[in-house]
C-alpha angles and dihedrals in degrees: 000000000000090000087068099041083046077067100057101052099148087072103049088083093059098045092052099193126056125180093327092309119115112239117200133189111264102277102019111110128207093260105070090072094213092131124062120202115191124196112233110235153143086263100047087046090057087040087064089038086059092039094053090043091064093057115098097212084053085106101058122084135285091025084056101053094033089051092060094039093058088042093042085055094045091053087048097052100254085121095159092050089047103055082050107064091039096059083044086054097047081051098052094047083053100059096073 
């Protein structure tokens, strides 16, 4: 699997995160902090789930159902999806 991203090089800059390891422009060097990497798990899930929770759009659709979504598929193990969803849904109560 590696082998063939490997390949496609060009694109590894643009994804950012691959497979838990932090992927930065030729040149740039981890110090500059201009890239973020979050692990995905259970507590981060239930960070976004807190965050989401504060916004007061958090109730219309689509930011609801996407919400739950994204909590239904972290208690189930589908961390990464869920995450997912729940950063779509924070997206979606911001733009009011």
């Amino acid at each position: 699997m590696f082998r063939s991203l490997l390949h496609w090089g060009w694109l590894l800059p643009v994804l950012g995160v691959l497979g838990g390891w932090m992927v930065l422009p030729a040149g740039a060097s981890a110090v500059e902090g201009t890239w973020r990497v979050r692990p995905d798990s259970r507590e981060y899930c239930g960070e976004l789930a807190n965050r989401l929770a504060t916004l007061p759009a958090a109730t219309r659709e689509p930011a609801h159902s996407l919400g739950l979504e994204g909590i239904r598929l972290c208690e189930s193990g589908h961390i990464r999806t869920g995450v997912t969803k729940l950063r779509r849904a924070i997206h979606e109560a911001q733009v009011d």
